[in-house]
Every structure is written in structure tokens, then in C-alpha cells.
Gaussian input, Z-matrix of N, CA and C with variables (Angstrom, degrees):
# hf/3-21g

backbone

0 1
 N
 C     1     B1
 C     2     B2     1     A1
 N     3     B3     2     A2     1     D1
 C     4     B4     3     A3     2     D2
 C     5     B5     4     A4     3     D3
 N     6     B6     5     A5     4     D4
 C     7     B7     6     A6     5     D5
 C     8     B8     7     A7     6     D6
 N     9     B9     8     A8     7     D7
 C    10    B10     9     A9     8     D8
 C    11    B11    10    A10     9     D9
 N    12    B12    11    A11    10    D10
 C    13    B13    12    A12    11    D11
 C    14    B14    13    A13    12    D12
 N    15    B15    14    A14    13    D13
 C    16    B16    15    A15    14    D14
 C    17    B17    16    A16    15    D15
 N    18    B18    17    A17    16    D16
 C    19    B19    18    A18    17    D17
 C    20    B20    19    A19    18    D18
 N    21    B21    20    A20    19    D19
 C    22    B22    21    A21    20    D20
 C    23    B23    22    A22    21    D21
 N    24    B24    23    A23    22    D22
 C    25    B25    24    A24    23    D23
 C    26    B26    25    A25    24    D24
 N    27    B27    26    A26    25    D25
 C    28    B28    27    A27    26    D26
 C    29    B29    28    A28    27    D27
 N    30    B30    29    A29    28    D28
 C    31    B31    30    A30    29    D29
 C    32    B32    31    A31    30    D30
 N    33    B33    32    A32    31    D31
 C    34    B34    33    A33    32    D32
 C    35    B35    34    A34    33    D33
 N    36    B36    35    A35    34    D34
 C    37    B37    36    A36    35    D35
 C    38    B38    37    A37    36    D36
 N    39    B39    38    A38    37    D37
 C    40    B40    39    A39    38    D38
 C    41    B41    40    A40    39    D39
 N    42    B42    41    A41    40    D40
 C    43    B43    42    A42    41    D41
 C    44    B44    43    A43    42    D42
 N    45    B45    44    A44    43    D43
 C    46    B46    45    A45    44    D44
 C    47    B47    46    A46    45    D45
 N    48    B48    47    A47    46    D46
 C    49    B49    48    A48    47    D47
 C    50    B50    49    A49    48    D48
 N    51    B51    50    A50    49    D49
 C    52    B52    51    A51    50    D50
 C    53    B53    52    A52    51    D51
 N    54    B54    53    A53    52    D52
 C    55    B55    54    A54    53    D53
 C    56    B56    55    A55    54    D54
 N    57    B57    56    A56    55    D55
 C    58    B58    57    A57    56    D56
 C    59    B59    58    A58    57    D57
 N    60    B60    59    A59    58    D58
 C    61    B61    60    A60    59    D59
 C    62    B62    61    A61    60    D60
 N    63    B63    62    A62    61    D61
 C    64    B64    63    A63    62    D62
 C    65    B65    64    A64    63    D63
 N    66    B66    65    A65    64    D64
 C    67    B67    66    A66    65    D65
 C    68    B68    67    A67    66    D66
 N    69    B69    68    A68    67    D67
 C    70    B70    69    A69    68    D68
 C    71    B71    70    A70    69    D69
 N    72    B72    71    A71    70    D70
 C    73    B73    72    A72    71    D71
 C    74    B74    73    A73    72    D72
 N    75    B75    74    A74    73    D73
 C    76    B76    75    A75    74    D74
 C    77    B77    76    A76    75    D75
 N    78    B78    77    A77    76    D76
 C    79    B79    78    A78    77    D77
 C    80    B80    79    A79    78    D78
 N    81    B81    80    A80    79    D79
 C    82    B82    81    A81    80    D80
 C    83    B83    82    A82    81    D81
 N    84    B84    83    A83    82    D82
 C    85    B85    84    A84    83    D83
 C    86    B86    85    A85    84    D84
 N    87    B87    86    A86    85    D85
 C    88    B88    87    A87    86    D86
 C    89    B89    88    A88    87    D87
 N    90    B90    89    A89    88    D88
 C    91    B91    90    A90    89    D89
 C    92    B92    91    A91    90    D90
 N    93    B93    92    A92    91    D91
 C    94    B94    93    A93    92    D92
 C    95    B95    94    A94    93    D93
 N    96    B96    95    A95    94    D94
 C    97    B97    96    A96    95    D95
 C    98    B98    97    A97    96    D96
 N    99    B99    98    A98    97    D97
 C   100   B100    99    A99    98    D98
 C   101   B101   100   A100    99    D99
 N   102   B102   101   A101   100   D100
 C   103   B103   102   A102   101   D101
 C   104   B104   103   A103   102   D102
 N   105   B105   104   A104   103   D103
 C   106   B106   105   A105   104   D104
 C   107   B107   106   A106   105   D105
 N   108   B108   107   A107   106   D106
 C   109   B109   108   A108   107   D107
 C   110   B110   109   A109   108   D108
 N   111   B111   110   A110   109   D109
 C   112   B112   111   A111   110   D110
 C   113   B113   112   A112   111   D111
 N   114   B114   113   A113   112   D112
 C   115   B115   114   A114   113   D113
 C   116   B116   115   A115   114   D114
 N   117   B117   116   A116   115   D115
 C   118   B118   117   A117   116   D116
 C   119   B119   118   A118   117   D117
 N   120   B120   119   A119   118   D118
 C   121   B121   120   A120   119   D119
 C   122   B122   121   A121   120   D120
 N   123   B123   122   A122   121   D121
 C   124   B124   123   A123   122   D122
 C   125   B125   124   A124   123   D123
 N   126   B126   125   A125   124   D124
 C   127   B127   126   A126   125   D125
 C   128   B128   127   A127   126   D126
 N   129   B129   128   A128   127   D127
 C   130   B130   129   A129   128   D128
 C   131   B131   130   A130   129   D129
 N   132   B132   131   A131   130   D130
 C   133   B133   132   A132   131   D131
 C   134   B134   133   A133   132   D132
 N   135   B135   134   A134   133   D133
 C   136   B136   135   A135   134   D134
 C   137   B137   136   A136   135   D135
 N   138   B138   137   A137   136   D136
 C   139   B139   138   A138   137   D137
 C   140   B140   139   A139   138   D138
 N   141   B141   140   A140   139   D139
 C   142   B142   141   A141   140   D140
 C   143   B143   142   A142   141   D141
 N   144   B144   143   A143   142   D142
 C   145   B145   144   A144   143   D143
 C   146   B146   145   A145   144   D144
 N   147   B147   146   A146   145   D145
 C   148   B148   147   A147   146   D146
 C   149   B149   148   A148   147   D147
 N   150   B150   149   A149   148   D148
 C   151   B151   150   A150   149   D149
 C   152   B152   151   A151   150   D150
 N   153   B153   152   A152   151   D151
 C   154   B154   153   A153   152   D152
 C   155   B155   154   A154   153   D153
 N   156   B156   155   A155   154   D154
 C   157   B157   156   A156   155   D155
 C   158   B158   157   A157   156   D156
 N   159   B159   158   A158   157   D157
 C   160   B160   159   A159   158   D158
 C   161   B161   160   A160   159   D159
 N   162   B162   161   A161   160   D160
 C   163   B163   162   A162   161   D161
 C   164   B164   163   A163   162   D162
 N   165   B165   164   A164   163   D163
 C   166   B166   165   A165   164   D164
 C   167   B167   166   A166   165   D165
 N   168   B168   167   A167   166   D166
 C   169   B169   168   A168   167   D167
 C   170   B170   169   A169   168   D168
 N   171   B171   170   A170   169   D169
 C   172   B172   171   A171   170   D170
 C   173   B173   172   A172   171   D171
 N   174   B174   173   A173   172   D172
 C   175   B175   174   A174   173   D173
 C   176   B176   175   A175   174   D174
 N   177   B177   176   A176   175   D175
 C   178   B178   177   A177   176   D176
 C   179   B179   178   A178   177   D177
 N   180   B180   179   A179   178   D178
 C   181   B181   180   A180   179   D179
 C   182   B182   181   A181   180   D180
 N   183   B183   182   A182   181   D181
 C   184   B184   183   A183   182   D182
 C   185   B185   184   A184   183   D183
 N   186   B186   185   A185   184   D184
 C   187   B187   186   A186   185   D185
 C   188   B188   187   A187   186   D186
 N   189   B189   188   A188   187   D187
 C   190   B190   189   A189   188   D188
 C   191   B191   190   A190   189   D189
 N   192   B192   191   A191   190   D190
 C   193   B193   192   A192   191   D191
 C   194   B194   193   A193   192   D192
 N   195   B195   194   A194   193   D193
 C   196   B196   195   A195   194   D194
 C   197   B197   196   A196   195   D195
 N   198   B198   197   A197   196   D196
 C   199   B199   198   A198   197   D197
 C   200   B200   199   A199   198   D198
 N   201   B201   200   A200   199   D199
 C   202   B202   201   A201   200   D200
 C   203   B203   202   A202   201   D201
 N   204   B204   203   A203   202   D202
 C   205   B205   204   A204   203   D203
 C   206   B206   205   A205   204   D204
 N   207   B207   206   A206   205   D205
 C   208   B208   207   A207   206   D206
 C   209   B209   208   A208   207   D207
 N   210   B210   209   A209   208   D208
 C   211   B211   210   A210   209   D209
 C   212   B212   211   A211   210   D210
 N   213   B213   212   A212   211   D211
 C   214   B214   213   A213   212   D212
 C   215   B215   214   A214   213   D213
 N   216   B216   215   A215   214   D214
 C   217   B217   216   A216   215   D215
 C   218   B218   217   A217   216   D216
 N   219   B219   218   A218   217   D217
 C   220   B220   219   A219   218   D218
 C   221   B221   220   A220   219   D219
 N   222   B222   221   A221   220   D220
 C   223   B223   222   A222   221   D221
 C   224   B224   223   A223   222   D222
 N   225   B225   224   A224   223   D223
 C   226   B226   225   A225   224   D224
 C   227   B227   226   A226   225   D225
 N   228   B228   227   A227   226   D226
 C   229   B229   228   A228   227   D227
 C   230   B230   229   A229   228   D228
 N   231   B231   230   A230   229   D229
 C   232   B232   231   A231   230   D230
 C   233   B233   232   A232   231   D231
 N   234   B234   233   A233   232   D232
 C   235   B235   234   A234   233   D233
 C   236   B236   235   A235   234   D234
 N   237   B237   236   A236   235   D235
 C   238   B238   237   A237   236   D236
 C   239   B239   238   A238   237   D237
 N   240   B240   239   A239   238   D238
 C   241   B241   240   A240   239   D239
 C   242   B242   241   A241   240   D240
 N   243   B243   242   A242   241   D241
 C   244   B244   243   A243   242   D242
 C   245   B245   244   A244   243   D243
 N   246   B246   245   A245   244   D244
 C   247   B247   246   A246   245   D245
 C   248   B248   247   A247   246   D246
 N   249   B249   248   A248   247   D247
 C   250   B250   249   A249   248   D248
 C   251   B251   250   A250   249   D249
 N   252   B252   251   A251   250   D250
 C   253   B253   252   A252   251   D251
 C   254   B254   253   A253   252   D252

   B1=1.4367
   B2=1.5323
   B3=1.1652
   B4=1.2800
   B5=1.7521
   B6=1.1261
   B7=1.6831
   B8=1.5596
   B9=1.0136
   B10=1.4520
   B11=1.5954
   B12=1.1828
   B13=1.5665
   B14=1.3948
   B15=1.0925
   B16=1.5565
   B17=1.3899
   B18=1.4258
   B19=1.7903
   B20=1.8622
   B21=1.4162
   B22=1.1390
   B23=1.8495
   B24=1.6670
   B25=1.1803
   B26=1.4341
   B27=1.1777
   B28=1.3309
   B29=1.6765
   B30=1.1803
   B31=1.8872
   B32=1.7865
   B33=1.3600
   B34=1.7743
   B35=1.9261
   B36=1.3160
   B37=2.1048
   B38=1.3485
   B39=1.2992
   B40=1.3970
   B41=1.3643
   B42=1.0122
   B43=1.5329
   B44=1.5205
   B45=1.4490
   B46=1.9536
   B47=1.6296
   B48=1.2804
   B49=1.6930
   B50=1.4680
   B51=0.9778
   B52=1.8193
   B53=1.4641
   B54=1.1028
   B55=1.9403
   B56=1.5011
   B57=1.9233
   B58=1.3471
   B59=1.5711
   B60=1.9180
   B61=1.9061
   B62=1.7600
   B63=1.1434
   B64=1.4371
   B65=1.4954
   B66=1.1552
   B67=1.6981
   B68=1.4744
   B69=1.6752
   B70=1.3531
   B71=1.5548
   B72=1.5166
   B73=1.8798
   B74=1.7767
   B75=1.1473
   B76=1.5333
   B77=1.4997
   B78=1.5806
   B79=1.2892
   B80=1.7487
   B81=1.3338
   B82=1.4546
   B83=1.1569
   B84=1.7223
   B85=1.1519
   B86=1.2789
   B87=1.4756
   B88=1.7124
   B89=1.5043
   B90=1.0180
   B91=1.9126
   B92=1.7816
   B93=1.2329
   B94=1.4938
   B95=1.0861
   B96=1.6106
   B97=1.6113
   B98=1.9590
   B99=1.1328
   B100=1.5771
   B101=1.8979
   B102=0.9022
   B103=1.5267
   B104=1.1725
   B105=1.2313
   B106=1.5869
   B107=1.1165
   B108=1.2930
   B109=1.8265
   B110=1.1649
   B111=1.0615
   B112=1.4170
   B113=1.9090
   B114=1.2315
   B115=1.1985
   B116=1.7187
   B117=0.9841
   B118=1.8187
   B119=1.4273
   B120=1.4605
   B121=1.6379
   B122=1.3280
   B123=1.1976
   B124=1.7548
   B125=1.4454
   B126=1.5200
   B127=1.2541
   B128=1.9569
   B129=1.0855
   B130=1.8245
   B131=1.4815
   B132=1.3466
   B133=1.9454
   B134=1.3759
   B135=2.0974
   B136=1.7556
   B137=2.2103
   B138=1.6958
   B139=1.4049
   B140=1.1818
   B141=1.4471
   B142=1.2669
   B143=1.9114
   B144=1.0784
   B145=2.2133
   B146=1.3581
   B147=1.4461
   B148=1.2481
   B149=1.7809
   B150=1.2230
   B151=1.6031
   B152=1.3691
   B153=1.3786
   B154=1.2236
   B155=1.5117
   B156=1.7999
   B157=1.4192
   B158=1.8964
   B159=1.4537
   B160=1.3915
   B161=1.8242
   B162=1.6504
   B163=1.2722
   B164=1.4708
   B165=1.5270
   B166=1.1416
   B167=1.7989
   B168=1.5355
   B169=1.3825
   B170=1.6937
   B171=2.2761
   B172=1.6338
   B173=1.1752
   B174=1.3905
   B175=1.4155
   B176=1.6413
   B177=1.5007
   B178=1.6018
   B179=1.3160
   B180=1.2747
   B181=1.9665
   B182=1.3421
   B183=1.4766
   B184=1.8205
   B185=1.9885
   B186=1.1542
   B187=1.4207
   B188=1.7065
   B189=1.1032
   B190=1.9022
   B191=1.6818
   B192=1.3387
   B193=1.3757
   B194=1.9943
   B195=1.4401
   B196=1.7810
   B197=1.5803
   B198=1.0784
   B199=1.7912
   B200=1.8001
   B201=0.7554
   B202=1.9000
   B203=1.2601
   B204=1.8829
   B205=1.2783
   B206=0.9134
   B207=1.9188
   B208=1.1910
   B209=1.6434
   B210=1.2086
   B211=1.3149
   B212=1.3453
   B213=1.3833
   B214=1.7325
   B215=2.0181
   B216=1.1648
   B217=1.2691
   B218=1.5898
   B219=1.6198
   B220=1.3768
   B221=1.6408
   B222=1.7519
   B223=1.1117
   B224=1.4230
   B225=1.8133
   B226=1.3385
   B227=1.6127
   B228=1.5721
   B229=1.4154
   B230=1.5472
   B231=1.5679
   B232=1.5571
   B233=1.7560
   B234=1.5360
   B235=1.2043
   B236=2.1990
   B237=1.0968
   B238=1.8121
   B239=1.8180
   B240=1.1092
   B241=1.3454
   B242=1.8400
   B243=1.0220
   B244=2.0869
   B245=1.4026
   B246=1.7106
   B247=1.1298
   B248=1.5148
   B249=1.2719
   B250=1.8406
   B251=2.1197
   B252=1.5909
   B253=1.8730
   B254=2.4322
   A1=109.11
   A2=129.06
   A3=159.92
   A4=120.35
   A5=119.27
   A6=120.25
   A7=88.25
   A8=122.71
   A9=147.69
   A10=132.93
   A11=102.55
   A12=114.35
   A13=124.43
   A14=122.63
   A15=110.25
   A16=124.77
   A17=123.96
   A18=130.54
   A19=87.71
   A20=118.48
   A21=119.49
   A22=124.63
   A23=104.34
   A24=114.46
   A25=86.17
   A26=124.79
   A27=113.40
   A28=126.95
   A29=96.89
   A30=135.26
   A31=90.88
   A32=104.69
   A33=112.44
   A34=86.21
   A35=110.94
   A36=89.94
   A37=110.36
   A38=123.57
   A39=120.61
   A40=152.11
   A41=107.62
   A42=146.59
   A43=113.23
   A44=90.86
   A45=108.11
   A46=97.77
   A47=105.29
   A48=118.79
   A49=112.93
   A50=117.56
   A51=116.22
   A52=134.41
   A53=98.96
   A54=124.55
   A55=92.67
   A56=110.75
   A57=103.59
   A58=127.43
   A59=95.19
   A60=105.52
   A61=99.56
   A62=119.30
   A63=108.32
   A64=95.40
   A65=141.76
   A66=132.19
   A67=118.75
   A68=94.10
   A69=104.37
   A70=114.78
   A71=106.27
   A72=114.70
   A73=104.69
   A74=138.19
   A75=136.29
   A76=129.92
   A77=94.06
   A78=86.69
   A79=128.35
   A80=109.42
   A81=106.45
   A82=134.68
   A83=114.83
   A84=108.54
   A85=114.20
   A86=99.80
   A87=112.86
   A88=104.86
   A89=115.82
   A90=118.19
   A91=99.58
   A92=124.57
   A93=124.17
   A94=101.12
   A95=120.73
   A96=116.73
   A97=80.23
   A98=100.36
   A99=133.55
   A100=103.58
   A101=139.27
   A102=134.56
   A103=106.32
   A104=124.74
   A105=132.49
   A106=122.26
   A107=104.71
   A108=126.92
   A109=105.69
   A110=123.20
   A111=121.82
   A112=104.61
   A113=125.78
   A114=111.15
   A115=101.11
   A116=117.61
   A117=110.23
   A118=99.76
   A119=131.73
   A120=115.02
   A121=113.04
   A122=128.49
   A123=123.11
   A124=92.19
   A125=148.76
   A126=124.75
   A127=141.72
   A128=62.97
   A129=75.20
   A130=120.66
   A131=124.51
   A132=126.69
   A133=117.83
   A134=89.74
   A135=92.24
   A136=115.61
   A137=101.08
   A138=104.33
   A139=149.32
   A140=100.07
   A141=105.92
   A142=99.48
   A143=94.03
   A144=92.76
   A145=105.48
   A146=131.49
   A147=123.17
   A148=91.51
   A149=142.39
   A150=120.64
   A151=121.06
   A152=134.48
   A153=117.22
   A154=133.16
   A155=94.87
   A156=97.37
   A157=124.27
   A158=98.75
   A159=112.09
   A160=111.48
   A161=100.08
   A162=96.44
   A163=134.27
   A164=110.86
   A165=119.30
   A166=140.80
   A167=83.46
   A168=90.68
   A169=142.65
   A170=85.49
   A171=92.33
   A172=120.45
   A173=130.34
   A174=137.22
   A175=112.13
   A176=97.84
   A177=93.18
   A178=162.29
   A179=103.62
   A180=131.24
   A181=102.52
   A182=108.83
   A183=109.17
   A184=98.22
   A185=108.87
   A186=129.14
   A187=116.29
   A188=102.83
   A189=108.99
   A190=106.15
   A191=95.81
   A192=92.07
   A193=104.16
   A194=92.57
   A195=94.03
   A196=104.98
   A197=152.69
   A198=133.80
   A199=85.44
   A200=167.07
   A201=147.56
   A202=87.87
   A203=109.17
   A204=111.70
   A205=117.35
   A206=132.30
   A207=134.05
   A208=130.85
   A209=114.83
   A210=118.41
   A211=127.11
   A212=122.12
   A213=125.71
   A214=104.24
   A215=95.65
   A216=123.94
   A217=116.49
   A218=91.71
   A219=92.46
   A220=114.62
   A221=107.17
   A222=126.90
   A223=128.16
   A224=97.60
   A225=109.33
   A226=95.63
   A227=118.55
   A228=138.76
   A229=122.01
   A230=104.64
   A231=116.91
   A232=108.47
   A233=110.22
   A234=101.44
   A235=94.87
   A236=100.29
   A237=97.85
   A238=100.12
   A239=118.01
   A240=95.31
   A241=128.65
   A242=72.49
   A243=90.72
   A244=96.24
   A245=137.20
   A246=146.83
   A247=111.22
   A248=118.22
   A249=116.64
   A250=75.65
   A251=71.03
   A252=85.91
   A253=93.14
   D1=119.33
   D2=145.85
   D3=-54.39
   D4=114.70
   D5=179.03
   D6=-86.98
   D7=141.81
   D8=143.07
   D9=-37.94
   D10=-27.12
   D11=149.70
   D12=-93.17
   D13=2.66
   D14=149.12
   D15=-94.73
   D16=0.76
   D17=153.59
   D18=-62.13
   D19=-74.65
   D20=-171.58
   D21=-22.67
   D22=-50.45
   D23=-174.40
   D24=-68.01
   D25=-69.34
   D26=-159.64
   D27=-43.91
   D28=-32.07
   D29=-177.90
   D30=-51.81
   D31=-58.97
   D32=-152.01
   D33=-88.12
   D34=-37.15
   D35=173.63
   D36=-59.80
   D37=-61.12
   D38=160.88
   D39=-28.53
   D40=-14.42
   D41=167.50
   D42=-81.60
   D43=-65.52
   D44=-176.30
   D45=-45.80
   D46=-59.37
   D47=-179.99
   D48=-57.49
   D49=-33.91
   D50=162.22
   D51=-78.75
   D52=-10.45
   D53=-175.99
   D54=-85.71
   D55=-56.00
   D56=-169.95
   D57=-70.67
   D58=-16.21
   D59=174.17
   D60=-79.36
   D61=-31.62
   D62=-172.33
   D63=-71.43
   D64=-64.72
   D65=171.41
   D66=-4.55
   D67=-72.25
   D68=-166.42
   D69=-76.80
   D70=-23.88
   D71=159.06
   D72=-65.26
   D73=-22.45
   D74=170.29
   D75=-80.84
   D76=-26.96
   D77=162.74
   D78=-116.69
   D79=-1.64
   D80=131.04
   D81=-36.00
   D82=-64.98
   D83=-177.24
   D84=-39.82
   D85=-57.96
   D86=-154.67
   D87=-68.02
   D88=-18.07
   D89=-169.46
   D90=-89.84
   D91=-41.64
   D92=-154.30
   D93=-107.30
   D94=-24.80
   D95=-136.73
   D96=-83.68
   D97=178.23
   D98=174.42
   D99=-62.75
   D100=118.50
   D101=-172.63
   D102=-86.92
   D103=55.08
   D104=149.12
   D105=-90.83
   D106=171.91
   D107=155.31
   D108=-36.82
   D109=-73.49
   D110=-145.71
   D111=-79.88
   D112=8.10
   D113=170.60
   D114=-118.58
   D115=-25.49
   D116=164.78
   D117=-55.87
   D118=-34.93
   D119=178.21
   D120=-105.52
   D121=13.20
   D122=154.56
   D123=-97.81
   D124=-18.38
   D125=139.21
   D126=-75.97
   D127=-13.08
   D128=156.71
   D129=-94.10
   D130=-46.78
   D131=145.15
   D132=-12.50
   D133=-66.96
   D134=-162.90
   D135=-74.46
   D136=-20.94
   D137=146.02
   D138=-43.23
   D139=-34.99
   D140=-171.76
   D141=-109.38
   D142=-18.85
   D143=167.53
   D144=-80.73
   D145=-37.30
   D146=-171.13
   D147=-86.57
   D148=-41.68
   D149=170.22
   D150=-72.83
   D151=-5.97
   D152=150.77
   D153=-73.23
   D154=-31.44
   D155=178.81
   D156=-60.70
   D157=-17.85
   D158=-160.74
   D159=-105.22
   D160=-24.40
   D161=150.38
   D162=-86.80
   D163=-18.22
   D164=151.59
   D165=-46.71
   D166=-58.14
   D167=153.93
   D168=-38.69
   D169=-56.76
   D170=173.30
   D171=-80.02
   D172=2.90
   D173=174.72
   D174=-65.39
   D175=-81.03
   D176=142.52
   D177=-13.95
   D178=-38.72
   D179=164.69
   D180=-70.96
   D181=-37.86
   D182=-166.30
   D183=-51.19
   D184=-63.87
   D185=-170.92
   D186=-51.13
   D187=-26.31
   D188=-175.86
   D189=-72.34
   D190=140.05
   D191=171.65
   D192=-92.97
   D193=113.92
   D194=168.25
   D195=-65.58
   D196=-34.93
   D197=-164.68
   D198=-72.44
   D199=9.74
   D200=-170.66
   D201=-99.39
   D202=131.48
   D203=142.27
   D204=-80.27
   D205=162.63
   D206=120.11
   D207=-66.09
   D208=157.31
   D209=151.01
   D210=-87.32
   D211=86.08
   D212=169.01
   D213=-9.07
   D214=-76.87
   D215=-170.04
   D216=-113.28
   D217=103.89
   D218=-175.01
   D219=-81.68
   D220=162.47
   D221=-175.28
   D222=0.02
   D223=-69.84
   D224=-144.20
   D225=-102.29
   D226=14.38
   D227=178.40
   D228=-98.15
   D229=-16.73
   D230=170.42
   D231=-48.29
   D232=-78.02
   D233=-147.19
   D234=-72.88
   D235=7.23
   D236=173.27
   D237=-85.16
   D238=-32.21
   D239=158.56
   D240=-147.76
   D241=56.22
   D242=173.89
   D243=-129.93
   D244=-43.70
   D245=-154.55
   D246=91.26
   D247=172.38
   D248=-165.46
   D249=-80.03
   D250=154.03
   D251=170.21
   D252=-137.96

């Protein structure tokens, strides 16, 4: 059995680690890229896909109940890989 707030923890490191690649993907863009139009708005696009996805996400989180376990491994899957006990 699995608590439901440790997907979560894992959820919010995973995140941290994607916040810090979108940074360093932003200021690439902005440092190397070509100084046009058209790359201030494929960085303004990928802003606004990576903040919907993430408020989307936390919209969603609001509603879950964190106390539910899961079962990793359900029931009738033990003795298929532990062996009969």
C-alpha cells in the first residue's frame, strides 16, 4: 500500500526539475535564437503550453483525496511474483 501523497511528492520534485529545464530552454531561446518575431512567439506559445499544463494539472490536485492508498501490486498478483507463501 502506497499513500497518495507520495505520487504527489514525487509530482512537485518533478516539476521543480521541469521549471529549472524550462529556464534554461528560455534563455537559450532568447540568447541564441534568431531576434525575430517569430521566436518571441514560439516563446510566448511554449509559456503559455507549459502554464496551462501546470495549472491544469494543479486544478486537478485540488479534487484528489491525498489520505487513499493504492495497491502497487494488486492482490491476486502477489504469489505471481513473490511465489505462494
Amino acid at each position: 500500500m502506497v499513500s497518495l501523497t507520495l505520487f504527489l511528492i514525487v509530482w512537485i520534485v518533478l516539476l521543480a526539475i521541469y521549471g529549472i529545464l524550462v529556464l534554461v530552454t528560455l534563455i537559450q531561446m532568447l540568447r541564441h535564437g534568431l531576434p525575430s518575431t517569430s521566436a518571441y512567439v514560439t516563446t510566448f506559445v511554449f509559456l503559455l503550453v507549459m502554464a496551462g499544463v501546470v495549472i491544469g494539472t494543479s486544478i486537478y490536485f485540488t479534487g484528489v483525496d491525498w489520505s487513499v492508498t493504492v495497491n502497487v501490486v494488486p492482490e491476486g498478483l502477489l504469489p505471481f511474483f513473490f511465489g505462494e507463501s
